[in-house]
C-alpha positions in Angstrom: 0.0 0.0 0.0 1.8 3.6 -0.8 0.5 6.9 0.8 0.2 9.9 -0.6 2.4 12.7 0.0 0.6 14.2 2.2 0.1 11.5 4.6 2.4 9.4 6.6 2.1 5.7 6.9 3.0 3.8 10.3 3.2 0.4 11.4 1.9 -0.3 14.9 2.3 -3.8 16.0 2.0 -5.0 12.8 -1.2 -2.8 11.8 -0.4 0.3 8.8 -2.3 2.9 9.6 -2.0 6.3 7.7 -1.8 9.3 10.1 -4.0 12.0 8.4 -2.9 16.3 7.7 -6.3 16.6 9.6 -5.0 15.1 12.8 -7.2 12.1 12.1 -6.3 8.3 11.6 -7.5 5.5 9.2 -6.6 1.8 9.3 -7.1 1.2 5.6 -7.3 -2.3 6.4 -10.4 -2.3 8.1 -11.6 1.2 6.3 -11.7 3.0 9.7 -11.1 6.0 10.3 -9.9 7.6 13.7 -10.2 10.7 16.0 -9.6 11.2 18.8 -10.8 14.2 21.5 -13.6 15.9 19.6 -15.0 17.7 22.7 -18.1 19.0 21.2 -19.5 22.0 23.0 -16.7 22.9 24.8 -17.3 26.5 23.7 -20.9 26.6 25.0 -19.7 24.5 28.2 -17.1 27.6 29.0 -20.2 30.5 28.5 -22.0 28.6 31.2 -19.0 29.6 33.2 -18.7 33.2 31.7 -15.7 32.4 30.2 -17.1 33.3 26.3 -15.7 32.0 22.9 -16.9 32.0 19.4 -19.5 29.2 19.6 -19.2 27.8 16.6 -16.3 25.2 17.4 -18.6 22.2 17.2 -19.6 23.3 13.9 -15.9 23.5 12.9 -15.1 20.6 14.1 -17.9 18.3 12.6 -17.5 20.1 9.0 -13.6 18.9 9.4 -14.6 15.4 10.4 -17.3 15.0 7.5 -14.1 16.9 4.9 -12.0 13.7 5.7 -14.6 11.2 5.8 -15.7 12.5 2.4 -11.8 11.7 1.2 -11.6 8.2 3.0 -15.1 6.7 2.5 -15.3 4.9 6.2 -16.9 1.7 6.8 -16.3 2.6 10.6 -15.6 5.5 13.1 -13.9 5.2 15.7 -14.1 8.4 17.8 -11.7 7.9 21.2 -13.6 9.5 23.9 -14.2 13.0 25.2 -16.3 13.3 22.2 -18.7 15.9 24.0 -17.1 18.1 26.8 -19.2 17.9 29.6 -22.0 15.4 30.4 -24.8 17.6 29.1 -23.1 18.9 25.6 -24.9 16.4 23.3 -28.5 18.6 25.0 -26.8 21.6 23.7 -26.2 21.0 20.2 -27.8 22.8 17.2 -29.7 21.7 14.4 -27.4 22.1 12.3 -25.2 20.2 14.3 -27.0 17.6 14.8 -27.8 17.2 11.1 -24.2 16.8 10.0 -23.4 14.7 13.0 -26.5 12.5 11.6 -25.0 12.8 8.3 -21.6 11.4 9.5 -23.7 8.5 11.3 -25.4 7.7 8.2 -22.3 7.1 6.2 -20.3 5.1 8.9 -20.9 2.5 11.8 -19.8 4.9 14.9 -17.8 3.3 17.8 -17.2 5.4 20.8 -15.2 5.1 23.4 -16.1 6.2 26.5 -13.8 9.5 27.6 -13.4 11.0 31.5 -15.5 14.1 29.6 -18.3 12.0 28.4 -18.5 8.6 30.4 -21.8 8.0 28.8 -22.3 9.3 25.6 -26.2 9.9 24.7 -28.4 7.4 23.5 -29.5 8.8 20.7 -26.7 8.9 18.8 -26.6 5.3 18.0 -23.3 3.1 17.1 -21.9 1.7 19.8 -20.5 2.6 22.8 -17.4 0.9 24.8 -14.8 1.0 27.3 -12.2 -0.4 24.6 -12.1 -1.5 21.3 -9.9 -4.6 20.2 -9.2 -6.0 16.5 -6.4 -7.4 14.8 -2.8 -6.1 16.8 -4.6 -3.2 17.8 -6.6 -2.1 20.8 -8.7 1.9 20.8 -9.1 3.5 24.5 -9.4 7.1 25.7 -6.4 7.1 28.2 -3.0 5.7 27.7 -2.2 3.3 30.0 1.4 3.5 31.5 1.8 -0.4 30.8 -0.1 -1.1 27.7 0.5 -3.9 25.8 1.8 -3.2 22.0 -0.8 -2.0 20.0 -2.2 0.4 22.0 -4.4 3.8 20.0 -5.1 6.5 22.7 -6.1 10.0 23.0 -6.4 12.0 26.0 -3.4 13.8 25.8 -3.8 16.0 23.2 0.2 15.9 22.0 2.0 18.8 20.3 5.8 19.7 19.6 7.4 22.6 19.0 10.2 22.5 16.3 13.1 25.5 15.9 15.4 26.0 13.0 16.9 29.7 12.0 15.8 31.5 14.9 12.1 30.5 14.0 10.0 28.0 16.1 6.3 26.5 15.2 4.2 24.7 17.2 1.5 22.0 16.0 -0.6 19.4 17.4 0.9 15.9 16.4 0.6 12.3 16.6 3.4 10.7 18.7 4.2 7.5 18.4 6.5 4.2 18.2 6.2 0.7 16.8 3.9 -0.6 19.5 1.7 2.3 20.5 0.2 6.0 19.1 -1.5 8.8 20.4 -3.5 11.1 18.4 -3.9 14.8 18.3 -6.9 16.3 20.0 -9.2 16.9 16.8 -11.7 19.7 18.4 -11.7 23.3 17.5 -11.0 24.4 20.9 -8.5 21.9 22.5 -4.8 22.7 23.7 -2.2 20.4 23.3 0.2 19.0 25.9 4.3 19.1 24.9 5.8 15.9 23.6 8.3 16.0 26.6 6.2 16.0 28.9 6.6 12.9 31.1 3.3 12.2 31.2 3.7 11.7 27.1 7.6 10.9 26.8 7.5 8.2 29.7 5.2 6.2 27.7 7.6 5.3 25.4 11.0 4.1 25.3 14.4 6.2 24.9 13.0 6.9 20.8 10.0 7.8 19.3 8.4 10.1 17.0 6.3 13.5 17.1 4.3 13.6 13.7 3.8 17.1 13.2 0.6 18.1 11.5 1.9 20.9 8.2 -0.4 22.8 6.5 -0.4 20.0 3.3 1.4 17.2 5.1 2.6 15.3 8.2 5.9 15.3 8.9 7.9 12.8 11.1 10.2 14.3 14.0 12.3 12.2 15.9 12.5 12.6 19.6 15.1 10.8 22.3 14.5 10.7 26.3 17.6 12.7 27.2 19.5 15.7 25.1 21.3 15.0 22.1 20.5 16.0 18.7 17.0 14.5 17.2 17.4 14.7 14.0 20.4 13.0 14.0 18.1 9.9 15.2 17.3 7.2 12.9 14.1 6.1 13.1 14.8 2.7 14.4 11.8 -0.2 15.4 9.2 2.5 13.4 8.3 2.0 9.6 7.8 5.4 8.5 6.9 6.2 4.8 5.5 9.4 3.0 
């Protein structure tokens, strides 16, 4: 299977999965596709608190989710938890919210994974909804566990990196990931991201992995190491990596 230039292809315990320029994933395999930390509503959840945004993030959010599954054709969705950001978001959406989260439904049987935001997403919805999610060499969950076994797809986290060169530095959501485990961006219009080196990312891997860095057009793969050194001087060793 190649990949287009705009996407990178990674092999996780066996599985090739292509890591989308939306921040989304899809096993091509089992024509899923992935996301991970939708957190619809959040905008509306922060008025309640006077703390007011644009509200128009869930919008944004769903019209980017329905741009890649028009590209990918799903059989299946699998949306990792912390889809809506409180318990009572899903009472707060909009019709025309609701009509193109219908529309996605339509197109795709929906797993979701129950998030520490939304432990029980609503009824109505319909797909499934689960703790985990295990097929083939892989297994879909909200939360990282600090002891996973390989094949482990999380969220939760919402990773980004920060790369420098000429006196210039960008920051960007990414996927970080190795050969036996990957977590994915945060995919909602309104969701922060959490540095790479963090320990509560980098200590779930080993001394390597990789930040994939989410470009205007592309993905693009930035090694990482546990303890100083140069990165890019890294090969990207136990990680197939093509793009």
């Amino acid at each position: 299977m190649r990949c287009v230039w705009t996407d990178l292809c990674l092999t996780v315990n066996g599985e090739t999965l292509l890591l989308d320029k939306s921040g989304a994933a899809w096993w091509p395999r089992t024509r899923t596709l992935i996301f991970a930390d939708l957190h619809f509503e959040k905008g509306s959840s922060y008025a309640r608190g006077r703390q007011f945004l644009p509200p128009y993030d869930t919008r944004a959010t769903l019209l980017r989710m329905a741009e890649v599954a028009a590209r990918r054709s799903p059989a299946r969705i699998i949306a990792l938890g912390d889809s809506f950001h409180d318990p009572f978001a899903a009472e707060r959406l909009g019709t025309e919210e609701r009509t193109l989260l219908g529309a996605l439904a339509a197109r795709a049987q929906f797993i979701w994974i129950r998030g520490n935001h939304d432990p029980h997403p609503p009824a109505w919805l319909g797909g499934t909804v689960m703790e985990e999610w295990r097929e083939g060499g892989l297994v879909f969950r909200h939360e990282p566990r600090a002891k996973a076994e390989p094949g482990e797809i999380a969220g939760h986290l919402h990773p980004a990196a920060r790369i420098a060169k000429y006196g210039r530095s960008v920051r960007r959501r990414c996927f970080a990931g190795d050969a036996m485990r990957l977590l994915l961006p945060s995919f909602g219009a309104y969701t922060g991201g959490l540095d790479v080196g963090d320990p509560a990312i980098a200590g779930l891997f080993g001394a390597r992995f990789h930040a994939f860095m989410l470009g205007q057009d592309r993905v693009y793969a930035i090694p990482r190491m546990q303890s100083g050194g140069d990165p890019s001087r890294l090969p990207a060793r136990g990680i197939l990596v093509s793009g």
